[in-house]
N, C-alpha and C positions, 0 to 999 in steps of 0.2 A: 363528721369533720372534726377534726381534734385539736386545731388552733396552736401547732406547736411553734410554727416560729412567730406565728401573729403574735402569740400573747407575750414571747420575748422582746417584740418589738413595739408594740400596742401604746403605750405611754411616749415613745417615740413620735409614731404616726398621728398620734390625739394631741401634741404639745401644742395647738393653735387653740385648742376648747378652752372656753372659762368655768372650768368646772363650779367655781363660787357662783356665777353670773348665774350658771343653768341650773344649781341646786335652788339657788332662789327663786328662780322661775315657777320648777316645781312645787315651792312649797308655796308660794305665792297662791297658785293654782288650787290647789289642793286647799287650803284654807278660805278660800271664796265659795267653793262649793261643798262644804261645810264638814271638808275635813278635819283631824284634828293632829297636833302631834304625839301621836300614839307608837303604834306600832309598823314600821315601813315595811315591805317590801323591793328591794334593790335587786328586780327581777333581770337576770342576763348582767349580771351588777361587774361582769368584765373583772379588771384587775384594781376595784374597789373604790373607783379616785371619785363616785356619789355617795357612795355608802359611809365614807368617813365627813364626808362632808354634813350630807343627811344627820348624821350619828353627832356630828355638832352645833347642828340646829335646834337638839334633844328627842330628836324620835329615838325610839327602840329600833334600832336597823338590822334584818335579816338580810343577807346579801346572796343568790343564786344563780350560778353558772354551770354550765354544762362541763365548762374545761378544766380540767385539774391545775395543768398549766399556768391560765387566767387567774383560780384562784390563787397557786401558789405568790404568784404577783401580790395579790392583794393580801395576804398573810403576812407577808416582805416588808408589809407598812404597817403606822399605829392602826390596831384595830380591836384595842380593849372596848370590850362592849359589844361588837359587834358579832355577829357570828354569821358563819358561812356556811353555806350546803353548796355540796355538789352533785345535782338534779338540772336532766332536762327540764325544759319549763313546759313542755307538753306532758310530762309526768310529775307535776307538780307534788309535793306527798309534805304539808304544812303540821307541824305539833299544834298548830289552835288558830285562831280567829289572827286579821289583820285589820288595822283601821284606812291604810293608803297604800297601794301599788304602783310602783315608777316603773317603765321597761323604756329605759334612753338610749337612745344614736341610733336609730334605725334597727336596734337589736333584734325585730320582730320579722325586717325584712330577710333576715336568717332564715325564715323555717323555709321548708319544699315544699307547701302546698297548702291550699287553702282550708282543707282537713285539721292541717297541724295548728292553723291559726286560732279554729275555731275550739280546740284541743285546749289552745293555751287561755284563751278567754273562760272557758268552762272552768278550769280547772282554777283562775284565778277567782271568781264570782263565788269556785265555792268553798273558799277559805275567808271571804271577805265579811268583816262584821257589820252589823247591820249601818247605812250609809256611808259603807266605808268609798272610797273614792281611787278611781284606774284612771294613769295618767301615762301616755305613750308617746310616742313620737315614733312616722315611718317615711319611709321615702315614697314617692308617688312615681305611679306610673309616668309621667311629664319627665320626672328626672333621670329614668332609668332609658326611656328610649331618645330622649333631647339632650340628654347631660352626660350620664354615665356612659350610653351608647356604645361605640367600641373607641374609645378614647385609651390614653397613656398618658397615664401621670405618673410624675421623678420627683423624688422625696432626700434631700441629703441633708444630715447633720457632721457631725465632725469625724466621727466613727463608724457609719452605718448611712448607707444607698440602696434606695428603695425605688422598682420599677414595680407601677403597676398599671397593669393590663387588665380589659375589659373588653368582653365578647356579648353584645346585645342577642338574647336566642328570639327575641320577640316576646308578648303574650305578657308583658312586663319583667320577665326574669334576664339576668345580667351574670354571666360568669366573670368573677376577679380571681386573675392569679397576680402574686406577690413574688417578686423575687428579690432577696434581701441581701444585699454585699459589707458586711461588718470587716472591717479593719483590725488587720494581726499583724502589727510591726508593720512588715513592708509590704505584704499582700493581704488579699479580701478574700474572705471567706463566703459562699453562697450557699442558701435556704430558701426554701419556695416554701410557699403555702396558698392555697386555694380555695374557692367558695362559691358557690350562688346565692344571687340576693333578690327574690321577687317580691314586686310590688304591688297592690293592688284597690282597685278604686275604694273613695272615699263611702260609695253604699253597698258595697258589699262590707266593710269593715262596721259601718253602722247598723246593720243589719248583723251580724255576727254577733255583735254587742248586746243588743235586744235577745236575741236567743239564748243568750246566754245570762240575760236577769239584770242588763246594763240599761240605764237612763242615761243618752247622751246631752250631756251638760253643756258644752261647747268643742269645737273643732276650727282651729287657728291655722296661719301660718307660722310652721316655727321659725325662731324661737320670740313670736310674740304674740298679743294676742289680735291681731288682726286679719278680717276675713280672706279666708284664702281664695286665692284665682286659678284660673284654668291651669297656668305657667307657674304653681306653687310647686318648688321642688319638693320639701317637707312639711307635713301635716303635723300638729299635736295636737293628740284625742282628749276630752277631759270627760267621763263617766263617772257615773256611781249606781251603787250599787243598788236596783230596786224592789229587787225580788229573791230573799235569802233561802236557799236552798234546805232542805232538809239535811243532815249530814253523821257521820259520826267523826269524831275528829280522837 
């Protein structure tokens, strides 16, 4: 998927986040289980709007997305200091050791399969320095067949109307198309872009975790830290890291 008109729209579609509220969350998070402010990872780090944030908390922030696109976004803004790759996060490929990895907004719910997830757990465990600390957030199964389901939701700002469409396939996976109507003078111009987002239960993710050399720290309802319920739409994972991998970096 290549996120071309997403990511022109993206800052758009996300203008309700408190990115300040949520950076603090994370690091809040992160510092209880005995991270430090070291070196972040702003994994799926989108068109940047945690990673400057992060980056002015004082971590070292590495920021990585799959989309060019998304990064060009995030280039767009201040981001002395920070630096960008662009890398799948299931082909992770790190210059050295990190001390905390963030993967925010469901970003995780992106991959195709449960393969890719455990892909991307591996691959972060094995760049992570010794109790370094994995913090996530994902959409639950509850949300995608009770909420997302095949619902429409309409999205307008002054310039730009957004229809989006959702198709429940079952088995927790939810197809989103986007159709994007941007304003030129006197008419709109239209862009689609599309996606699947599957979710999936809270122990096979725990489990995944463990396999991959993870100590589950706590597991919340986002975005706070209170125990989740059956009707939790979103999960934040809190890990660390307990078993350092052998490596050559």
């Amino acid at each position: 998927m290549s996120y071309d008109a997403f990511a022109k729209y993206y800052d758009v579609l996300t203008g309700n986040i408190d990115y300040d509220e949520l950076a603090a969350y994370y690091d809040k998070l992160n510092l209880r289980y005995g991270g430090k402010r070291g070196i972040l990872l702003d994994l799926a780090c989108g068109t940047g709007n945690l990673s400057v944030r992060f980056k002015g908390m004082g971590y070292d922030v590495i920021g990585a997305d799959a989309s060019p696109e998304m990064l060009d976004a995030a280039l767009a803004k201040e981001h002395e200091g920070i630096q960008y790759l662009c890398q799948d996060m299931t082909e992770l490929d790190m210059y050295g050791t990190i001390d905390t990895a963030v993967c925010a907004l469901d970003s995780l719910n992106h991959l195709g399969s449960i393969d890719e997830l455990r892909a991307v757990f591996e691959k972060v465990a094995l760049f992570c320095d010794r109790g370094a600390v994995f913090l996530f957030d994902v959409n639950t199964p509850y949300k995608h067949e009770h909420i997302l389901a095949d619902s429409t939701f309409v999205y307008e700002t002054e310039d730009v109307f957004c229809v989006w469409e959702n198709e429940y396939l079952g088995g927790g996976s939810t197809d989103i198309q986007l159709d994007f109507f941007e304003r030129d003078g006197d008419i709109y111009r239209r862009s689609s872009d599309g996606f699947t987002e599957t979710a999936w239960s809270r122990d096979h993710i725990e489990g995944l975790l463990k396999e991959a050399g993870f100590e589950i720290c706590g597991v919340f309802e986002y975005p706070t830290e209170n125990e989740p319920s059956e009707t939790s739409e979103k999960l934040t994972f809190a890990a660390r890291i307990k078993n350092v991998r052998n490596r050559e970096i």
